[in-house]
TITIPA-40521 format. One line per field, with one value per residue (C-alpha): residue number from 0; x negated, y, z negated. Coordinates in nm, 4 decimals. Each point is the difference from the previous one (the first is absolute). Layout:
BEGIN
seq	[NUM / ...]
east	[X / ...]
north	[Y / ...]
up	[Z / ...]
//
This chain:
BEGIN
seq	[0 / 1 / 2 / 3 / 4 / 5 / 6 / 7 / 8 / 9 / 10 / 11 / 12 / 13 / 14 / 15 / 16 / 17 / 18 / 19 / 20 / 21 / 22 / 23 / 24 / 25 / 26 / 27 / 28 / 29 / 30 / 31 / 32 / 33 / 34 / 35 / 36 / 37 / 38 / 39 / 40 / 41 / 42 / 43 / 44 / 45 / 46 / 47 / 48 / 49 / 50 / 51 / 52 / 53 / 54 / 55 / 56 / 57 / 58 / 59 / 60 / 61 / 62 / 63 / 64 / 65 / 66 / 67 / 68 / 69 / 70 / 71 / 72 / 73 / 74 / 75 / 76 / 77 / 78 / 79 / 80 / 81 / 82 / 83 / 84 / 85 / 86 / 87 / 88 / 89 / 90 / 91 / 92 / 93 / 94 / 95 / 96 / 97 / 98 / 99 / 100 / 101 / 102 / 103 / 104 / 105 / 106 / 107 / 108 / 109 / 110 / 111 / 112 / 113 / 114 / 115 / 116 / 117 / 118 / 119 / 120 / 121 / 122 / 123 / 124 / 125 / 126 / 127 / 128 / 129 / 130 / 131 / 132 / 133 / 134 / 135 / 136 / 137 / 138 / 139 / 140 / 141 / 142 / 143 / 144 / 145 / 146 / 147 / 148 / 149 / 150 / 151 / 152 / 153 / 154 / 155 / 156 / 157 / 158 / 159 / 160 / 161 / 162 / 163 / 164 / 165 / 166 / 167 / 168 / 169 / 170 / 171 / 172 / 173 / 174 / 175 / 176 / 177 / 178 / 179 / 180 / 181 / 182 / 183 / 184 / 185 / 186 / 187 / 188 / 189 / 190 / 191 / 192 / 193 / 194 / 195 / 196 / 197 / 198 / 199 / 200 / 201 / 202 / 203 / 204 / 205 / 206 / 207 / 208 / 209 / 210 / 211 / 212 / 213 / 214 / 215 / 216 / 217 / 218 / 219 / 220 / 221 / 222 / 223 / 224 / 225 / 226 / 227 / 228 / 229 / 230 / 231 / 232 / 233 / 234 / 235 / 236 / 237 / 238 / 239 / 240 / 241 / 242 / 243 / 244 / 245 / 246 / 247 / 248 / 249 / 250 / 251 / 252 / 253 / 254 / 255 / 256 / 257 / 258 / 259 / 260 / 261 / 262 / 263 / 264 / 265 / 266 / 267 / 268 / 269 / 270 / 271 / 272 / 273 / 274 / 275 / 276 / 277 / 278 / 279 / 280 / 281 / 282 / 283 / 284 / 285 / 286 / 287 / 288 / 289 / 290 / 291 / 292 / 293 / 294 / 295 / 296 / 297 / 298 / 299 / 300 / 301 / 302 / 303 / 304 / 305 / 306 / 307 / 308 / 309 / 310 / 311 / 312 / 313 / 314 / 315 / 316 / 317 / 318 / 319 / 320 / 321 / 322 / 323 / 324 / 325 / 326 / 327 / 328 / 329 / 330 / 331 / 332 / 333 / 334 / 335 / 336 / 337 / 338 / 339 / 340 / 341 / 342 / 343 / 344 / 345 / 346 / 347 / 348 / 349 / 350 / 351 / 352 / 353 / 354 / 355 / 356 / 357 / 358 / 359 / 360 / 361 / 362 / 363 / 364 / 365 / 366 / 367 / 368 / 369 / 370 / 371 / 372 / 373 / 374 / 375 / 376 / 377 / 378 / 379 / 380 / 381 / 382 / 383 / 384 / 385 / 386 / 387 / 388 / 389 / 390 / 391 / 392 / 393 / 394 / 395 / 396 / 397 / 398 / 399 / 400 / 401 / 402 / 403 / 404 / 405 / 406 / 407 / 408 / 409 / 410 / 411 / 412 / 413 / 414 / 415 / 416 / 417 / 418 / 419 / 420 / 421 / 422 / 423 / 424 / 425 / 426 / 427 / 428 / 429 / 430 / 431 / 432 / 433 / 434 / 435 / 436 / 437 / 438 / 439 / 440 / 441]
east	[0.0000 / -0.2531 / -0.2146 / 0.3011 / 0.0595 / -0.3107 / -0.0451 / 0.3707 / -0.1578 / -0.2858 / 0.1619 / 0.2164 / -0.2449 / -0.2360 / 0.3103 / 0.0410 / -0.3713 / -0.0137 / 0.3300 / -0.1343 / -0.3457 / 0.0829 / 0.3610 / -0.0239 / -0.1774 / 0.2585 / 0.2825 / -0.1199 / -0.0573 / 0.3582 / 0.1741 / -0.1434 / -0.0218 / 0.4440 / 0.0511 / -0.2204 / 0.1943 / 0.3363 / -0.0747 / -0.0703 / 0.2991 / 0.2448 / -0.1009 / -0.0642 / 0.4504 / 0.0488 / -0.0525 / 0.1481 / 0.3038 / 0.0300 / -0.0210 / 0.2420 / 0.2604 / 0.0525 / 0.2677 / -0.1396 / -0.0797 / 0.2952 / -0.0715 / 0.3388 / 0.1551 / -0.0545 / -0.3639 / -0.1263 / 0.0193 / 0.0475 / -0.2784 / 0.0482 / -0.0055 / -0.1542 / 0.1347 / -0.1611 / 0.1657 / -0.2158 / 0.1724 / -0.0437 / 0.2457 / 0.2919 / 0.3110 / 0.1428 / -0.1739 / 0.2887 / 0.1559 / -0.3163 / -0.0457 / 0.3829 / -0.0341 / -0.3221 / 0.1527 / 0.3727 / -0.0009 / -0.2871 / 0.0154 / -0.2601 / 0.0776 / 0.0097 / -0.2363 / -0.2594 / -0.0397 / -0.0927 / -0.0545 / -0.3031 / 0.1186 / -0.3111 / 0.0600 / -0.1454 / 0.2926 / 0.2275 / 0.3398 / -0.1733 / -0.0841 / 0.3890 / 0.1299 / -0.2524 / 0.0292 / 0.3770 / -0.0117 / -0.2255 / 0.1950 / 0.2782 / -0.2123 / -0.2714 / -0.2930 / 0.1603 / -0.0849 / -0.3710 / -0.0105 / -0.3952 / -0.0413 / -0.3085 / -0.1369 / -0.3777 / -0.0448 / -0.0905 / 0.2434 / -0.0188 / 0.2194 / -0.2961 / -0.0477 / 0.3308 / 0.0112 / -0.2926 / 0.1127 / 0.3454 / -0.2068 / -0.0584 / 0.2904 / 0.1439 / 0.0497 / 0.1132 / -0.1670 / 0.1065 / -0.0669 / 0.2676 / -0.0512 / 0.3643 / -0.0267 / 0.3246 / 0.1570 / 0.0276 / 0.2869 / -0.1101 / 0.2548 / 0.1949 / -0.2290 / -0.3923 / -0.0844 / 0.1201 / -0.1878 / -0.3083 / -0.0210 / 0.0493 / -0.2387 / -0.2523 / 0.0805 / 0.1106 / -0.2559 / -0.3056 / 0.0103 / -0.2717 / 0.2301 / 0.2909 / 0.1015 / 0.3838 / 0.1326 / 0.0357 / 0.3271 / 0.0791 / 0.4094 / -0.0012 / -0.0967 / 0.3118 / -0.0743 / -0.1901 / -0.2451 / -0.3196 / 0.1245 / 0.1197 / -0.3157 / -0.1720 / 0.2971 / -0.1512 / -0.3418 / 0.0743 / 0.1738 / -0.2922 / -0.2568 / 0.1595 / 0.2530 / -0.2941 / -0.3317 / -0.0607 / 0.2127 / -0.2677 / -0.3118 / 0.1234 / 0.0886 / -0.3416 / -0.1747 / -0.1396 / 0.0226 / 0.3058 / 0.0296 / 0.2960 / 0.2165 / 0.0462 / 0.2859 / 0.1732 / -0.3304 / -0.0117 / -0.3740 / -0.0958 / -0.1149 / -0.2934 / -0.1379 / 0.1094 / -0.2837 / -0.2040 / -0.0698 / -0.0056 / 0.3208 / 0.0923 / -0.2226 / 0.1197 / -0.2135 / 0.1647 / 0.2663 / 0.1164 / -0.0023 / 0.1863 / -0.2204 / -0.3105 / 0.0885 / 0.1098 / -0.3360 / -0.1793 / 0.2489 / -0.0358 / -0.3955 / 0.0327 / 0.2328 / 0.3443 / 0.2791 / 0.1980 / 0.3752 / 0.2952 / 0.3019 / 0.3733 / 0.1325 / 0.0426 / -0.0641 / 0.2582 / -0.1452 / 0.0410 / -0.2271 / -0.1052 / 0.2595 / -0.2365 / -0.3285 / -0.1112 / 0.0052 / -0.0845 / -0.3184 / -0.0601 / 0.0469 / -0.1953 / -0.2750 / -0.0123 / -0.0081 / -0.2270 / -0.2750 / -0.0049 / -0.0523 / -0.2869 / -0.1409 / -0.0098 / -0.1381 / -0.3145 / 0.0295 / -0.0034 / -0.1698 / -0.3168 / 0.1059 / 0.2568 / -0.2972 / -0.2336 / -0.1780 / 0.1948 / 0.3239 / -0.0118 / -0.1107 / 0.3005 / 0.2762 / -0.1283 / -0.0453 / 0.3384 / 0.2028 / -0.2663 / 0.0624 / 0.3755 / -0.0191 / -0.2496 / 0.2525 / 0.3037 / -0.2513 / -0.0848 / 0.3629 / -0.0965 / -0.2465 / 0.1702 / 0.3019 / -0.2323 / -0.2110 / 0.4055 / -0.1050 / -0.3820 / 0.1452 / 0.2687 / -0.2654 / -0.2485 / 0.2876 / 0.1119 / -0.3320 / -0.0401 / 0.3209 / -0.0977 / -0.3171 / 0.1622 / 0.2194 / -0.2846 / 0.1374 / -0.3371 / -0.3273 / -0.1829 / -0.0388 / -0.1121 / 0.2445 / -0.0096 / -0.0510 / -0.0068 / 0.3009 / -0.0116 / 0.2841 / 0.0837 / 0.0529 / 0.3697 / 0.1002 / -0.0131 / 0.2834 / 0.2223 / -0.0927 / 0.1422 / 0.3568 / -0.0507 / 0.0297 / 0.3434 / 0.1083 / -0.0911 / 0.2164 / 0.3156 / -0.0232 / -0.0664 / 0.3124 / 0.1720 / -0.0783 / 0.1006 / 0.3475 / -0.0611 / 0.1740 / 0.0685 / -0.2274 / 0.1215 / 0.0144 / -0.3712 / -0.1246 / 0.1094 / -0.2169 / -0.2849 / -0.1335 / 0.0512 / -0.2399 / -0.2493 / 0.0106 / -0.0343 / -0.3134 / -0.1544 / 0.0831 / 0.0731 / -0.2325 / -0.2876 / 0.0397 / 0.0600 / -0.3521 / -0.1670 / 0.1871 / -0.1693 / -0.3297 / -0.0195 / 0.1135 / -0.2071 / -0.3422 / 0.1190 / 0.2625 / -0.0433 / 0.2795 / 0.3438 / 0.3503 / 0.2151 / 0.3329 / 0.2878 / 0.3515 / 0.2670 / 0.3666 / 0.1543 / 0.1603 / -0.0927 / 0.2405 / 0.1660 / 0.2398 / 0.0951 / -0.3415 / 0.2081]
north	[0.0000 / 0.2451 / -0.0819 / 0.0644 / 0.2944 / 0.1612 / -0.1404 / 0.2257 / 0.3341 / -0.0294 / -0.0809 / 0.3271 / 0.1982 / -0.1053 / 0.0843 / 0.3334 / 0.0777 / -0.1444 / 0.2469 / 0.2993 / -0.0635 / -0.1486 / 0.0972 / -0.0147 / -0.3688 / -0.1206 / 0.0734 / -0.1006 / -0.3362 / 0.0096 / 0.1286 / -0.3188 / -0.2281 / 0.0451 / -0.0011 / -0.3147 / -0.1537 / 0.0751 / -0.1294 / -0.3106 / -0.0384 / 0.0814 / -0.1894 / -0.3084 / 0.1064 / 0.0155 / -0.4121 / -0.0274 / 0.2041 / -0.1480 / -0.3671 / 0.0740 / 0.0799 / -0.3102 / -0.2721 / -0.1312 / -0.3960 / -0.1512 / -0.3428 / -0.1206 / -0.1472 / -0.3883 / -0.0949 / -0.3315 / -0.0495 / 0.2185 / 0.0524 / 0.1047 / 0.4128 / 0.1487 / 0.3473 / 0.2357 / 0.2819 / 0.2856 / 0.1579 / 0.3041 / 0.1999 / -0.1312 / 0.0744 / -0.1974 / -0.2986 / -0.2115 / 0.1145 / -0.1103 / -0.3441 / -0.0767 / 0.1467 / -0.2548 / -0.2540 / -0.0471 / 0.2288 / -0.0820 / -0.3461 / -0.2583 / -0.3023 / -0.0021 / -0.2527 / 0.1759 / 0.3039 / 0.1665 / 0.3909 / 0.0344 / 0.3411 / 0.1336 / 0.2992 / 0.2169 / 0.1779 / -0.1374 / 0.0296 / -0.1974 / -0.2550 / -0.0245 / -0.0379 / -0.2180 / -0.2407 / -0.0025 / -0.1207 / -0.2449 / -0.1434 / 0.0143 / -0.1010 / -0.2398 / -0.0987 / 0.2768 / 0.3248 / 0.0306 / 0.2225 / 0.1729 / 0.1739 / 0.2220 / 0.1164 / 0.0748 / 0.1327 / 0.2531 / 0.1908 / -0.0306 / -0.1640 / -0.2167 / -0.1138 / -0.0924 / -0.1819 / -0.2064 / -0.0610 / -0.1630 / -0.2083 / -0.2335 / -0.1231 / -0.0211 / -0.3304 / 0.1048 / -0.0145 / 0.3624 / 0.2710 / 0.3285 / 0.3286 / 0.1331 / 0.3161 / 0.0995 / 0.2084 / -0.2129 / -0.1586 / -0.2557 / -0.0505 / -0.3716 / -0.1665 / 0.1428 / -0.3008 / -0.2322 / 0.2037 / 0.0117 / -0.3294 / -0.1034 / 0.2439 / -0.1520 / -0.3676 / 0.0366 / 0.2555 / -0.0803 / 0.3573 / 0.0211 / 0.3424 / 0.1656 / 0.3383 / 0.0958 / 0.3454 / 0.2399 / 0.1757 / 0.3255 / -0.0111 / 0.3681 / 0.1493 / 0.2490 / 0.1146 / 0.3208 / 0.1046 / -0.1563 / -0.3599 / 0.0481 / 0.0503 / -0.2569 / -0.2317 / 0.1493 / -0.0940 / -0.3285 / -0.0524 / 0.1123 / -0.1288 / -0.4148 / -0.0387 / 0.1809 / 0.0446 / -0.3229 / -0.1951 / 0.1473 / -0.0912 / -0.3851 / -0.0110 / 0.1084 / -0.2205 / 0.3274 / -0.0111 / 0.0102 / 0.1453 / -0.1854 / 0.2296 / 0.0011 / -0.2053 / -0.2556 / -0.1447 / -0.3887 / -0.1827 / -0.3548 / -0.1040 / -0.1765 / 0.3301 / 0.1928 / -0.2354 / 0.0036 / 0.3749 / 0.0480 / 0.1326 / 0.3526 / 0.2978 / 0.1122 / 0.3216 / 0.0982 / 0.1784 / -0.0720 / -0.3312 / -0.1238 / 0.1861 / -0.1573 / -0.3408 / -0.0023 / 0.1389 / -0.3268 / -0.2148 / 0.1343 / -0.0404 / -0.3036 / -0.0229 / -0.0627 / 0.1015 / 0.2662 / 0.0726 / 0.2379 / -0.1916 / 0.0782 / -0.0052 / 0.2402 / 0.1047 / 0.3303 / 0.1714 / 0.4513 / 0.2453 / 0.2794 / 0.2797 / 0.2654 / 0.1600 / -0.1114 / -0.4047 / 0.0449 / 0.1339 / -0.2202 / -0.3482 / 0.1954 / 0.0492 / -0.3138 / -0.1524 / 0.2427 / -0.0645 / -0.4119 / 0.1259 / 0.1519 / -0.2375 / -0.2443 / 0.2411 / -0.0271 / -0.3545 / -0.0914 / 0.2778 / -0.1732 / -0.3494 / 0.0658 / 0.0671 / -0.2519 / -0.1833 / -0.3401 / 0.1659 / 0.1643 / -0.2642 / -0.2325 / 0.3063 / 0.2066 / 0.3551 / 0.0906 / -0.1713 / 0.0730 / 0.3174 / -0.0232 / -0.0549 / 0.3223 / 0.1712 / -0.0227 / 0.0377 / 0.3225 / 0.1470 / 0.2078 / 0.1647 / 0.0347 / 0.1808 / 0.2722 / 0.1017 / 0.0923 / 0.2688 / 0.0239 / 0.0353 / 0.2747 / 0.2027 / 0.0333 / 0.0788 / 0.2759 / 0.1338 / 0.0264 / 0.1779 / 0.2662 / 0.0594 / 0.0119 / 0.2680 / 0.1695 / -0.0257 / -0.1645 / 0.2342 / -0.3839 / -0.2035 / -0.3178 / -0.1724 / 0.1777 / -0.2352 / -0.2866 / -0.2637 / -0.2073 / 0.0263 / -0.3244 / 0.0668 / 0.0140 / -0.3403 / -0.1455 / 0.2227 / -0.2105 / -0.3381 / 0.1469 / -0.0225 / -0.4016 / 0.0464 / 0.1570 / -0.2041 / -0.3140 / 0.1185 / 0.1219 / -0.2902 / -0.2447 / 0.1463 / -0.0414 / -0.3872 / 0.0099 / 0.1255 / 0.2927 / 0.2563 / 0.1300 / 0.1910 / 0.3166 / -0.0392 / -0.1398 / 0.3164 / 0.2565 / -0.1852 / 0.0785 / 0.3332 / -0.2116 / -0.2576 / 0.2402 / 0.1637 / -0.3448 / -0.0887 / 0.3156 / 0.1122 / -0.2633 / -0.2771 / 0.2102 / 0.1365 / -0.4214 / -0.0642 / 0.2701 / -0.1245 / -0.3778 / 0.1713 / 0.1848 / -0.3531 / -0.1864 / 0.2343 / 0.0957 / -0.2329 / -0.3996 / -0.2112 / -0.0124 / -0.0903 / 0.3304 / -0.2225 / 0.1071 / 0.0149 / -0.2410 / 0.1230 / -0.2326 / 0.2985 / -0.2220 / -0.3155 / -0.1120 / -0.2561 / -0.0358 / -0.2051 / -0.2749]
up	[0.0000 / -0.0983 / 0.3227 / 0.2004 / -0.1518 / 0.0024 / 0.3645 / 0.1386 / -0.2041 / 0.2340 / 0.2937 / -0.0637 / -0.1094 / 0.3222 / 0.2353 / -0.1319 / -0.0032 / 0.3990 / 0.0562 / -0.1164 / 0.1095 / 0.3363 / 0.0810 / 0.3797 / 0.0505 / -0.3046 / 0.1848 / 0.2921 / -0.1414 / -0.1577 / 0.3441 / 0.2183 / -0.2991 / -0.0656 / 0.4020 / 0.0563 / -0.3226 / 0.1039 / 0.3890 / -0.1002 / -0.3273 / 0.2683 / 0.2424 / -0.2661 / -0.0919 / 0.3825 / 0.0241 / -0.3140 / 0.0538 / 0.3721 / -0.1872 / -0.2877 / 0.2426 / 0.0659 / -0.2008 / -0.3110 / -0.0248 / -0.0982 / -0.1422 / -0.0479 / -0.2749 / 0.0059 / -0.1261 / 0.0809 / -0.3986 / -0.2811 / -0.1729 / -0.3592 / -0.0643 / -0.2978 / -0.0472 / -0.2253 / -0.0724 / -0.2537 / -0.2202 / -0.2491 / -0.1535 / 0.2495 / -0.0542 / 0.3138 / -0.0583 / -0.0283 / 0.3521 / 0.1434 / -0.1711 / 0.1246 / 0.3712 / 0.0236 / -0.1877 / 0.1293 / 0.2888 / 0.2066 / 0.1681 / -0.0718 / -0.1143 / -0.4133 / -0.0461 / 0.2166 / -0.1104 / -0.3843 / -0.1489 / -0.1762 / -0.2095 / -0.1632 / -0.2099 / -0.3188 / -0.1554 / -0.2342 / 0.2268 / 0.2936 / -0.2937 / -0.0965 / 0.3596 / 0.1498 / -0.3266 / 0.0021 / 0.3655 / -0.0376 / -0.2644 / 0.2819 / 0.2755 / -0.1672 / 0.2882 / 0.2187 / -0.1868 / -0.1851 / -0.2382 / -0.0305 / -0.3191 / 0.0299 / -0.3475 / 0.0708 / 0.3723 / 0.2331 / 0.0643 / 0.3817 / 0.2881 / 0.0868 / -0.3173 / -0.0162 / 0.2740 / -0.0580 / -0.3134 / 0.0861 / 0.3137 / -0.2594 / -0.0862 / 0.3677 / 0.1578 / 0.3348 / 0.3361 / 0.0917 / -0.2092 / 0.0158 / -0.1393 / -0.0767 / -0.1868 / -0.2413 / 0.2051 / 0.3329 / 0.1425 / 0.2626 / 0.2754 / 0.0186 / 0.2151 / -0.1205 / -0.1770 / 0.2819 / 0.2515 / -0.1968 / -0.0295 / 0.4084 / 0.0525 / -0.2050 / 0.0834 / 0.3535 / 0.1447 / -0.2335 / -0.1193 / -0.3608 / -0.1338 / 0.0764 / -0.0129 / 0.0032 / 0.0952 / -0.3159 / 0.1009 / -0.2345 / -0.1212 / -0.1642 / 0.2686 / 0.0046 / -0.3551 / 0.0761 / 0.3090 / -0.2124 / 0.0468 / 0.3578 / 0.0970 / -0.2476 / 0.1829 / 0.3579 / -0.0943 / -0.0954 / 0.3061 / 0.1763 / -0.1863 / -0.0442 / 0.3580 / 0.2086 / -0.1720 / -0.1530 / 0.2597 / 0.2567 / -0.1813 / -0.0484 / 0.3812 / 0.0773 / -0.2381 / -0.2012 / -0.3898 / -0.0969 / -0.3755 / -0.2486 / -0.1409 / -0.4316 / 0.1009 / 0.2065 / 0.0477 / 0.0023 / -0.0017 / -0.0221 / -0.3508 / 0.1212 / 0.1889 / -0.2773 / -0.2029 / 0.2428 / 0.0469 / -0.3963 / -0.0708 / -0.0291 / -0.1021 / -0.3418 / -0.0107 / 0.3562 / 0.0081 / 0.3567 / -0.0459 / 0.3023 / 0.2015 / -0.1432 / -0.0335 / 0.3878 / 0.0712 / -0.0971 / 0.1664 / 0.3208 / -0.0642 / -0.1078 / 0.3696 / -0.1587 / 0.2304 / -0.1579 / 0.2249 / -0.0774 / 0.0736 / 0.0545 / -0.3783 / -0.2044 / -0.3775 / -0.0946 / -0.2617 / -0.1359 / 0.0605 / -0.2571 / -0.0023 / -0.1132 / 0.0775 / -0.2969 / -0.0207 / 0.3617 / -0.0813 / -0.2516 / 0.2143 / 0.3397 / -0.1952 / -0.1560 / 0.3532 / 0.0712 / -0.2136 / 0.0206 / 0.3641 / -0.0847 / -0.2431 / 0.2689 / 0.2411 / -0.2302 / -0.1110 / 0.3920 / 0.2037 / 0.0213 / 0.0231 / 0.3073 / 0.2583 / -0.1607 / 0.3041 / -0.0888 / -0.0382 / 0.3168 / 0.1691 / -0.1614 / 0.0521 / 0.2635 / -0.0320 / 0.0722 / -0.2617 / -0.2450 / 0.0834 / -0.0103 / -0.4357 / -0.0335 / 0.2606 / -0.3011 / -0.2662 / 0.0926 / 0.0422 / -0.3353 / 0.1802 / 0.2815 / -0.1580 / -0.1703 / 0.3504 / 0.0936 / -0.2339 / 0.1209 / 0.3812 / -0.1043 / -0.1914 / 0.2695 / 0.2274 / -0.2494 / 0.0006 / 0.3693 / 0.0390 / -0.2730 / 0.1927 / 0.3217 / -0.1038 / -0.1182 / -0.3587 / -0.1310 / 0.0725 / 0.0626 / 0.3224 / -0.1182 / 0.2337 / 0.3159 / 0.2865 / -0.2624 / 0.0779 / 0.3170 / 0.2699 / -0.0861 / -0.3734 / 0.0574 / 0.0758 / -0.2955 / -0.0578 / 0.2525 / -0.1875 / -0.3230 / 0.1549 / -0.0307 / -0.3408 / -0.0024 / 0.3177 / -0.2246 / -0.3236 / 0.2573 / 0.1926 / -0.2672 / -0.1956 / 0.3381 / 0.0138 / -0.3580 / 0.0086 / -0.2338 / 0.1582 / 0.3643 / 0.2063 / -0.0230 / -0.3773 / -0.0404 / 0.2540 / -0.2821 / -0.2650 / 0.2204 / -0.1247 / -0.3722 / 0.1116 / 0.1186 / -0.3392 / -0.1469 / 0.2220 / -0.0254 / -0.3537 / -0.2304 / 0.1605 / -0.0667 / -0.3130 / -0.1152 / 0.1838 / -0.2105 / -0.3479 / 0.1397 / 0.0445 / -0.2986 / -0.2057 / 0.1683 / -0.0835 / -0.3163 / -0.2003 / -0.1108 / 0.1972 / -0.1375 / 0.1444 / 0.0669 / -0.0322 / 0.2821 / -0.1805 / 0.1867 / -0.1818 / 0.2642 / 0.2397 / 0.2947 / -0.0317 / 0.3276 / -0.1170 / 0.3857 / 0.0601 / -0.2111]
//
C-alpha cells in the first residue's frame, strides 16, 4: 500500500513538472496518444458491435442429462431473501432432485430464513453460517464451494429472478454444446423508476444482448457477469477458485479461464434483476466494478503478453481481456480529450495569451469522434432487442446517457483510482429493496 502510494505522488508530481516544464511536447504526446487509442477501441467495438447483432445461442431446453445445479446465492443484510429462495426453488424448472441452494450469509435474519427452509427443504436448501470471514463476495463464494455437490456451479445474487426455463437452458448448453461456463443475459426490471435506471437498464442491454454476445461469437474473452453465471465445478478447482481480495470477481475469475482456454458463451436466458435508483448506490456498485477492474489490470498486465501466452492465445485475444480492463482508463481520457479540446478553443478565440496547441492535432484527430456513436448505437439498439421501450422513447434518453458516460462514469473511475492507491479492499455493498420483481417471468 505504501509503495503504491508513494509510487501515484510521483507519477503526479512528474506529470505536472513535464506540463509546466514541457507543455508543448506533453500535449503533443497526449493529442496522438488519445487519437491512436480511440482508433483502435472503436474499431476493436466495430467487430464487436457488428458480431453482437446477431441472435444469441440458444441451447434449448432438453439436455442430454441433467446434471445436478448448485446454486449459491450471497447474502447480507437481505430483506428479500425468501422471494429469491422460492422463485429458484418452486418457480424455476429443474427437476427437484437435481438441483440445491447453497445460501451463505453473515447476518442474523439470513441465519433465520435460510435455517427455517432447510428445516422445510432438508438436502435442498444449505444453510452457510459465516462467523469468522472476510467480508467479501469472493470469500463468500469460496467459502460455500465447499459444501456444493453439483456439477454446475450458479451465482444467483438476492435480488434476481431467473426466467422459467434458465436452469434448463443452462444445462443443454453445457451438456449439449460442450460449453465450460455460461453467461445468461442480466435484464434490468426497474428500469421505469427514474431516468438513472433507464439508462443503467440501456447499458445492460448494451453491454449483455450486444457487447458480450459479440466477444463470445468472435472467440474474444468474454467477461461473466456477478450473476447468472454458471461454471463447471471441476474448472472452478482447477483455476483456484475465486479471488477473495478482488473485488470484480467475475471479471477475474473469467480471466483465468479463458487462459486456461475455457469457452465462456452468453446464451438466450435471462436473469431479471433492479438497478440502483439513485446516484448514490450507483456510485457505490460502479466503482466497486471499477476497481476489481483495475486490480486485475495489475495482477495480469504483464502476464497477458508473456511469450507463452501469446503464443497459446494470440495477440489479439490477449489483447481482447486488457481491452475491458482498461475501460477505467478509458472513461477518464473522455475527460483528458474534452480538456485539451477546451483549451484549444480558448486559444483559438484568442481568450488564452498561450499557443501551445497551434498546429498541434492531426486532421485525422476527429474520427474517433464517429466511433463513439457505437457506444450509444449499442445501448439504443441493445434496449431495442430487449423490449425496453420503443424507439422514439429510448432516442429521448439519449442526451441522459451521454451525461451518464461522460459525467458519472468518470467521476466512478476516479473514486476506483483514488481506492485503489489509497484505501485497503472492502465490499461497498449495493442495496436490493426488491423494486425489480416481474412476477410475469412466472
Amino acid at each position: 500500500m505504501k509503495i503504491r502510494r508513494a509510487s501515484a505522488i510521483l507519477a503526479i508530481v512528474a506529470a505536472a513538472l513535464l506540463l509546466i516544464f514541457f507543455p508543448r511536447p506533453v500535449f503533443l504526446v497526449i493529442a496522438y496518444g488519445i487519437t491512436v487509442i480511440y482508433l483502435i477501441w472503436g474499431i476493436y467495438n466495430l467487430a464487436i458491435v457488428i458480431a453482437g447483432l446477431k441472435a444469441p445461442l440458444d441451447p434449448g431446453t432438453r439436455p442430454k442429462r441433467f446434471p445436478k445445479l448448485s446454486l449459491i446465492l450471497p447474502a447480507r443484510n437481505e430483506p428479500i431473501l425468501s422471494r429469491t429462495i422460492e422463485i429458484c426453488l418452486n418457480h424455476v424448472e429443474y427437476p427437484e432432485d437435481k438441483k440445491e441452494l447453497i445460501i451463505v450469509t453473515e447476518d442474523p435474519y439470513g441465519e433465520r430464513i435460510s435455517t427455517w427452509y432447510s428445516q422445510i427443504h432438508p438436502g435442498k436448501i444449505i444453510p452457510m453460517i459465516r462467523r469468522d470471514y472476510f467480508p467479501t463476495k469472493p470469500s463468500a463464494l469460496d467459502d460455500s464451494l465447499t459444501v456444493c455437490s453439483g456439477e454446475i456451479i450458479g451465482i444467483v445474487d438476492v435480488e434476481d429472478v431467473p426466467e422459467r426455463d434458465t436452469f434448463l437452458k443452462v444445462a443443454s448448453a453445457i451438456e449439449n454444446h460442450g460449453i465450460d461456463s455460461v453467461q445468461a443475459i442480466l435484464r434490468i426490471s426497474n428500469e421505469n423508476d427514474n431516468w438513472i435506471t433507464k439508462v443503467f437498464a440501456m447499458e445492460y442491454a448494451g453491454w449483455f444482448r450486444i457487447g458480450l454476445n459479440g466477444r463470445s461469437k468472435l472467440g474474444l474473452f468474454t467477461p461473466l457477469g456477478g450473476t447468472g453465471n454458471y461454471i463447471k465445478r471441476d474448472l472452478l478447482s482447477e483455476v483456484g477458485r475465486w479471488d477473495p481480495l478482488n473485488l470484480a470477481e467475475d471479471a477475474e475469475i473469467a480471466i483465468r479461464l479463458y487462459l486456461s482456454g475455457k469457452r465462456t458463451v452468453l446464451i438466450n436466458a435471462r436473469h431479471w434483476e433492479e438497478a440502483p435508483t439513485n446516484f448514490k448506490a450507483w456510485l457505490r456498485q460502479r466503482t466497486r466494478w471499477f476497481r476489481g477492474w483495475l486490480q486485475s489490470l495489475s495482477k495480469y498486465l504483464l502476464i497477458l503478453f508473456r511469450p507463452s501466452v501469446l503464443r497459446r492465445l494470440g495477440f489479439i485475444k490477449s489483447a481482447s481481456i486488457l481491452a475491458m480492463l482498461v475501460s477505467p482508463i478509458m472513461v477518464v481520457l473522455n475527460w483528458v480529450a474534452y480538456g485539451m479540446t477546451a483549451y484549444w478553443l480558448l486559444e483559438y478565440f484568442s481568450i488564452l495569451p498561450f499557443s501551445f496547441t497551434a498546429d498541434l492535432f492531426p486532421w485525422w484527430s476527429l474520427l474517433p469522434l464517429g466511433f463513439n456513436v457505437l457506444y450509444y448505437y449499442a445501448l439504443v439498439q441493445g434496449a431495442l432487442l430487449e423490449g425496453i421501450a420503443s424507439p422514439k422513447d429510448l432516442v429521448k434518453y439519449v442526451p441522459h446517457a451521454i451525461f451518464y458516460m461522460n459525467g458519472m462514469m468518470p467521476i466512478a473511475a476516479m473514486r476506483a483510482f483514488y481506492q485503489e492507491v489509497f484505501e485497503e479492499v472492502y465490499w461497498e455493498k449495493t442495496a436490493h429493496p426488491g423494486r425489480g420483481v416481474k412476477w410475469v417471468t412466472f
